[in-house]
C-alpha positions as CSV (number, residue, x, y, z in Angstrom):
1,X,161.5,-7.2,-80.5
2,X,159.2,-4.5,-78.7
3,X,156.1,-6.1,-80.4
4,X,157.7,-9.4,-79.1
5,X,158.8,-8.4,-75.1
6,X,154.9,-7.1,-75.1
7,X,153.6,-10.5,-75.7
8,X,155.9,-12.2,-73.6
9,X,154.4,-9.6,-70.6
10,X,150.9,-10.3,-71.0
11,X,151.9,-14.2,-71.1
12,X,153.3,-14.1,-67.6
13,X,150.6,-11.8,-66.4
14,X,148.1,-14.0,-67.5
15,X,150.2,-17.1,-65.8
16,X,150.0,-15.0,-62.9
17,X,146.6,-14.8,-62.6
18,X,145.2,-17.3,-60.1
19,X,143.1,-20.2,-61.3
20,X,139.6,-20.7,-60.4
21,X,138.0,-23.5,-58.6
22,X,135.5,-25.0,-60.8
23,X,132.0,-24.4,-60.2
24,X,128.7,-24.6,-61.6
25,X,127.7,-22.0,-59.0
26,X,126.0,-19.6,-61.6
27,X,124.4,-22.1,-63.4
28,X,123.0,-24.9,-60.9
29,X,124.0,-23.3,-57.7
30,X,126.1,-27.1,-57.1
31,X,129.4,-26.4,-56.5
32,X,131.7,-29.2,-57.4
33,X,135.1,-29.6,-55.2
34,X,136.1,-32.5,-57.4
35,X,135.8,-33.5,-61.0
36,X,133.0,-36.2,-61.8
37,X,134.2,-37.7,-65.2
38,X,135.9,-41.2,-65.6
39,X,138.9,-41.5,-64.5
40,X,141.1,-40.3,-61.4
41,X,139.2,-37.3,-59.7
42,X,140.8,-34.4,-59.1
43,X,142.9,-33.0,-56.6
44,X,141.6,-31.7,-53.1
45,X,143.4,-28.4,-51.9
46,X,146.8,-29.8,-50.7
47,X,147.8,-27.3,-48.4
48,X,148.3,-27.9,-44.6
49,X,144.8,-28.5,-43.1
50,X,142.8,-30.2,-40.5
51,X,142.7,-34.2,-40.5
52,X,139.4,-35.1,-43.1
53,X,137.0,-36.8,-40.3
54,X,137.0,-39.4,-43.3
55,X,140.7,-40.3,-42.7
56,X,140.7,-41.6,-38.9
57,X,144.2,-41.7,-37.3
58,X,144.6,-45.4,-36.6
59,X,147.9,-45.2,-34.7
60,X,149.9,-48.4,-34.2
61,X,146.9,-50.3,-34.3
62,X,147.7,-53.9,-35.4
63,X,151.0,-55.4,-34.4
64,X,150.2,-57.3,-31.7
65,X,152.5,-57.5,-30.3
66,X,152.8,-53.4,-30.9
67,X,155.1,-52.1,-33.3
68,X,158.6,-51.3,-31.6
69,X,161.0,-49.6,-32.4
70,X,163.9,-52.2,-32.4
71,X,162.7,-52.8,-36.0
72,X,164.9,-50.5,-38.8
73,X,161.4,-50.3,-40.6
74,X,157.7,-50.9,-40.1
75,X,154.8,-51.4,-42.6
76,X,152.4,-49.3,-43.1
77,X,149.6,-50.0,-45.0
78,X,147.2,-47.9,-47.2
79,X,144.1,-49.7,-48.2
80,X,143.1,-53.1,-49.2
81,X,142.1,-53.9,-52.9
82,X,140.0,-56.5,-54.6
83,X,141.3,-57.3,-57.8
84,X,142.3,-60.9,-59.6
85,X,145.7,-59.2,-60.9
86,X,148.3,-57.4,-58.3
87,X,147.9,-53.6,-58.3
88,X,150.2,-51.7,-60.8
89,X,151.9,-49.1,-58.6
90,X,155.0,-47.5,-60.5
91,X,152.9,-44.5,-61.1
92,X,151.3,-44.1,-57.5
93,X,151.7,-41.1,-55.8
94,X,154.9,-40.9,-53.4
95,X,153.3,-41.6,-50.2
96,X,153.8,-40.3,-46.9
97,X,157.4,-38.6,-46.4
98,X,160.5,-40.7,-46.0
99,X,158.2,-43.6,-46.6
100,X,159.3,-46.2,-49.6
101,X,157.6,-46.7,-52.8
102,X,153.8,-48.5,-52.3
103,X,154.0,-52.1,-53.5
104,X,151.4,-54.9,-53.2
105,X,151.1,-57.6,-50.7
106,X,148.9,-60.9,-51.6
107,X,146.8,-61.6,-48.6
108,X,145.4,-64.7,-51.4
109,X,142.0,-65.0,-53.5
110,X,141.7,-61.9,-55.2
111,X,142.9,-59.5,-52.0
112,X,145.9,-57.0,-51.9
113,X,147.6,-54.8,-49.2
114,X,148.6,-51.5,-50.6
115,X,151.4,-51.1,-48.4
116,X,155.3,-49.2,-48.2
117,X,158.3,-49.5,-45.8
118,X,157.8,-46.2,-42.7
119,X,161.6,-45.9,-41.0
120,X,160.6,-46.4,-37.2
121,X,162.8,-43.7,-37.1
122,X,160.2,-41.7,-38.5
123,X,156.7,-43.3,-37.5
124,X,157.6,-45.4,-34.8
125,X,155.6,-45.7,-31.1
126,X,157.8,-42.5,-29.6
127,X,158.8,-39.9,-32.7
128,X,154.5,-40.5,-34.2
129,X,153.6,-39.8,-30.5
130,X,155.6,-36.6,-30.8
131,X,154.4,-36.0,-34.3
132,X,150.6,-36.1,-33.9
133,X,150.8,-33.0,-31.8
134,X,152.0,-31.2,-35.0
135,X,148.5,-30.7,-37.2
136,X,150.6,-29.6,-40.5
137,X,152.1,-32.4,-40.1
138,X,149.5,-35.2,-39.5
139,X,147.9,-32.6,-42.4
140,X,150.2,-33.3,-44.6
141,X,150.5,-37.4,-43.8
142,X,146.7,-37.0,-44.0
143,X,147.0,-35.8,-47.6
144,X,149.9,-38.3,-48.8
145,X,147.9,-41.0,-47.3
146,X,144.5,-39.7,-49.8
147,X,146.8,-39.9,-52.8
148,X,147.6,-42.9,-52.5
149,X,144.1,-44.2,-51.4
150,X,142.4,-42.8,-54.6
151,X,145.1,-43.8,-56.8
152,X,144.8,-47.4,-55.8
153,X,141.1,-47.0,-56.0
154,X,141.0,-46.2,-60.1
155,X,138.7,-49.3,-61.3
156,X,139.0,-51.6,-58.1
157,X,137.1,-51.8,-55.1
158,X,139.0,-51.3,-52.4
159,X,138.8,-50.4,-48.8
160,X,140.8,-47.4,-47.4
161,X,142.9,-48.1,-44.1
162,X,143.0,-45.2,-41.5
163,X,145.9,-42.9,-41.0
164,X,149.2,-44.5,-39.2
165,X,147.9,-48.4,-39.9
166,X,151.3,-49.8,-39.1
167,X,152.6,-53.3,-38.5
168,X,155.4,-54.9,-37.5
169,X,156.4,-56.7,-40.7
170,X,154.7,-57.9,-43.9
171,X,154.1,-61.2,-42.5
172,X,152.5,-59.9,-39.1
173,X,150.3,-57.1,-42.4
174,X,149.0,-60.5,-44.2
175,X,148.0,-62.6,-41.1
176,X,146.1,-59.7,-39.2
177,X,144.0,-58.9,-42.9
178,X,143.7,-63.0,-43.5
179,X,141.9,-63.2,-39.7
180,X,139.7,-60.2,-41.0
181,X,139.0,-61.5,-44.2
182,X,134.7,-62.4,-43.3
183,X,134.5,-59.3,-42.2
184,X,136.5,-57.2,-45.3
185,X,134.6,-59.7,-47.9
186,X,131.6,-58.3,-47.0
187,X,132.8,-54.9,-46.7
188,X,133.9,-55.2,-49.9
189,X,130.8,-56.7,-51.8
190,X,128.7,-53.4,-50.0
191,X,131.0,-51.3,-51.7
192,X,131.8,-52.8,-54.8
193,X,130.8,-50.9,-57.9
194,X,129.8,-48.0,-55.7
195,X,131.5,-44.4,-55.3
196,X,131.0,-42.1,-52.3
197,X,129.6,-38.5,-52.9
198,X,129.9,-36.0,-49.8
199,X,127.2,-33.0,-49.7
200,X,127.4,-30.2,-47.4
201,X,125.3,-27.3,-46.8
202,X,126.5,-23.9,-45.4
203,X,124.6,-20.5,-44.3
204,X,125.9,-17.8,-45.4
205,X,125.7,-15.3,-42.1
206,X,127.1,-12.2,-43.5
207,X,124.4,-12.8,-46.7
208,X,121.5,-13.7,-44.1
209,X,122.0,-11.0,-42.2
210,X,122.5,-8.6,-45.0
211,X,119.5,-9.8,-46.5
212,X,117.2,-8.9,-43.6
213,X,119.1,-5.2,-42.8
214,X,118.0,-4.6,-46.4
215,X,114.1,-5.8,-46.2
216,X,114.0,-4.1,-43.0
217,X,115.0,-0.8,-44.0
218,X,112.5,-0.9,-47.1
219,X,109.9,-1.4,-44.5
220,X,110.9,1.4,-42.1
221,X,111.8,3.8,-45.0
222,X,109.0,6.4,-43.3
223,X,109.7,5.5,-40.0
224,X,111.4,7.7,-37.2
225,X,115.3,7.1,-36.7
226,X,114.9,5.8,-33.1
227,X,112.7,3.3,-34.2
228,X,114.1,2.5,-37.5
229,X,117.5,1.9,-35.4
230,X,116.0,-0.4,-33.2
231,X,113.7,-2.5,-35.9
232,X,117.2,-2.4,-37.8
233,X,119.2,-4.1,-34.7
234,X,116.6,-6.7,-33.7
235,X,116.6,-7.9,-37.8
236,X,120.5,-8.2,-37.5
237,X,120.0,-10.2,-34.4
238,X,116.7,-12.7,-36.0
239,X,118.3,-13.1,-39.5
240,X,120.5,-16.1,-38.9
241,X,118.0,-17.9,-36.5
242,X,115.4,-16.7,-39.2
243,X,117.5,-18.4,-41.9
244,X,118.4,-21.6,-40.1
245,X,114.8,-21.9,-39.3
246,X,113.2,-22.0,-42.8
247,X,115.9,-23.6,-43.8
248,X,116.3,-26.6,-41.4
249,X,113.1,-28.8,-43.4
250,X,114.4,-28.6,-46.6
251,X,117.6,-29.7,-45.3
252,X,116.2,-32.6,-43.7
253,X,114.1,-33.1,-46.7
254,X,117.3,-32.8,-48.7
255,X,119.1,-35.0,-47.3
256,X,116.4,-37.7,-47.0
257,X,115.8,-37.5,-51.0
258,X,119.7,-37.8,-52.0
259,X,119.3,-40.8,-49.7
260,X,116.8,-42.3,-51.2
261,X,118.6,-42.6,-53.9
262,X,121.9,-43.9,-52.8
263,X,122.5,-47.5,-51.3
264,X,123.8,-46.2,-47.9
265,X,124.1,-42.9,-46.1
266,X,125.7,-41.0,-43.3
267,X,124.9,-37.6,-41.5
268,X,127.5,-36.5,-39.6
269,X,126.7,-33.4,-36.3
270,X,127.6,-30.2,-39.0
271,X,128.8,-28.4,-35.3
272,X,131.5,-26.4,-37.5
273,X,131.7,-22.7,-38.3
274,X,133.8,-22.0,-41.7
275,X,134.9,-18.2,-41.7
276,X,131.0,-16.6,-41.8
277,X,129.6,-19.6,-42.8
278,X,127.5,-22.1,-40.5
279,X,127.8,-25.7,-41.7
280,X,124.3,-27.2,-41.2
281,X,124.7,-30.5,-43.3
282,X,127.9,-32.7,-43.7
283,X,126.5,-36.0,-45.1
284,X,128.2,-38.6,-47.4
285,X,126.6,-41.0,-49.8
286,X,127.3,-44.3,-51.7
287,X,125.8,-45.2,-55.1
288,X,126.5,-46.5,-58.0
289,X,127.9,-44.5,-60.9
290,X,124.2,-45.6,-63.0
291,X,122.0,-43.4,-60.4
292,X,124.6,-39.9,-60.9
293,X,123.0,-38.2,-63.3
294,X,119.6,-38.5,-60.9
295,X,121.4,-37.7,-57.8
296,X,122.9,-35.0,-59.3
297,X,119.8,-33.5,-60.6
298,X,118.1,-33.9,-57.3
299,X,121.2,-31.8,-55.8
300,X,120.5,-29.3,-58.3
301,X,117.2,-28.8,-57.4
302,X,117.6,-28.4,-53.6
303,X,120.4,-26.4,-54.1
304,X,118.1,-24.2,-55.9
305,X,115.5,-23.9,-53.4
306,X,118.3,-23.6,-50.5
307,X,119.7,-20.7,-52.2
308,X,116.6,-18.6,-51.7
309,X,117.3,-18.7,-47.9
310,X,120.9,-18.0,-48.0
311,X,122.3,-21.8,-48.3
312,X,124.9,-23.2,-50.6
313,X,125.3,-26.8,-51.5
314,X,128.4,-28.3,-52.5
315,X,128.7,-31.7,-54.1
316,X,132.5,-33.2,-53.9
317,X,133.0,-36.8,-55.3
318,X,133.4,-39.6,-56.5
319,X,135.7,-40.6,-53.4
320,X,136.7,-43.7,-52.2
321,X,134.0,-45.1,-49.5
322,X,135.8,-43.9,-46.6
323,X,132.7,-43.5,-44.9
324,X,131.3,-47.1,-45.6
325,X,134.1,-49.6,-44.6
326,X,133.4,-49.4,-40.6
327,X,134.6,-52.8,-39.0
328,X,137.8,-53.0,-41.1
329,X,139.1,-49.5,-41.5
């Protein structure tokens, strides 16, 4: 019993033991947020965050008239899909909270709204206006929302709807994507076959600055205090600008080779500071699952060269293109 209460310990301490994030850090310098085998990728963080820029909040967009609140319930809708068979959704995700179970809409010819009842009590004009000023909360919608979005996305094409896409009934959903449908055809033949791939590039501060404090004082070793002090100071207050740069061309040039290889892609302003790190590139990119392996391998490689100035690349994918579907979403 002893030998047996001893095993059981070290069980639960090593269940205790937080999991690490996956990462080819050591060995490519790409870090990978998501997993990118077949099948569905893997979960994102789902704690309370910020809104992802690539899930806009669409509010009650499409009514017309707007949704109101006389209704018991409204319908909100997820993303569109292009299949020839209605989407199998037993298994998707539960959806936003107090929401009902997604189902499928025919909007005819192939096209399917991903939809579920939202109580109005809930998500209509006056309790979302009151809502959205609560970040965890629109967070957490934010997050539902994804779930559902990349479930419906295993082997279709589909188009992702923006957050709080609600409509008046099912009828009022159909007729508002029929009047679209030019518009989301061709959406959906740019997209089709194709996955989206987001790369970002961060300095390190703390590590640039670090960096130079050391060179520094191997180059005043000899020197007088005062002056040592001083040379130490002014590397401290050079090192990110240093940093940013020699790194800001191979940036660029990053970005402009993963580009080359994908079929479309967008740089957003990287005007954010995570913690100590700068985020200089925040870019997203479609291609087709045939071109990974070289797009991967060009990651690599800047990632590589990055690294010697402090950078770190991370490679998250395969997403659904919320980033390509401008003009429906």
């Amino acid at each position: 019993m002893p030998a047996l209460s001893a095993r059981r310990r070290r069980r639960a301490a090593r269940d205790r033991r937080p999991h690490r994030r996956r990462s080819l850090r050591r060995r490519t310098a790409v870090r990978y947020d998501l997993g990118s085998g077949r099948g569905a990728p893997a979960r994102r963080d789902r704690g309370p965050r910020a809104v992802a820029p690539e899930v806009a909040v669409g509010r009650a967009l499409a009514g017309r008239p707007r949704v109101t609140d006389r209704n018991e319930t409204a319908t909100y809708l997820y993303c569109l899909v292009r299949q020839d068979r209605a989407p199998v959704l037993a298994r998707a995700p539960r959806g936003l909270l107090a929401t009902g179970r997604a189902r499928a809409l025919d909007a005819g010819d192939g096209l399917w709204l991903v939809v579920a009842d939202a109580p109005l009590s809930r998500y209509g004009s006056a309790p979302l206006e009151t809502h959205l000023r609560d970040l965890e909360w629109v967070a957490a919608c934010a997050t539902a929302h994804e779930a559902v979005v990349e479930f419906a996305a295993r082997g279709a094409t589909i188009v992702p709807l923006k957050l709080f896409t609600l409509f008046n009934g099912d009828e009022r959903a159909v007729a508002h994507i029929r009047r679209l449908r030019p518009t989301i055809d061709r959406v959906l033949d740019r997209v089709a076959g194709r996955q989206e791939w987001g790369v970002r590039v961060r300095l390190d501060e703390v590590a640039a600055r670090r960096r130079h404090v050391e060179r520094a004082r191997r180059v005043t070793a000899g020197v007088s205090s005062g002056t040592r002090f001083l040379v130490l100071k002014k590397e401290q207050q050079q090192a990110v600008r240093e940093a940013l740069a020699r790194g800001r061309e191979d940036v660029d040039a990053a970005f402009e080779s993963l580009a080359n290889v994908a079929d479309d892609a967008r740089r957003r302003p990287p005007d954010s500071v995570e913690g100590a790190a700068r985020l200089v590139l925040d870019a997203v990119f479609l291609l087709p699952p045939r071109r990974l392996a070289r797009f991967k391998k060009i990651a690599r490689a800047t990632a590589t060269r990055l690294g010697r100035h402090g950078y770190e690349l991370t490679l998250s994918g395969p997403w659904p293109p919320y980033n390509f579907v401008g003009g429906v979403a």
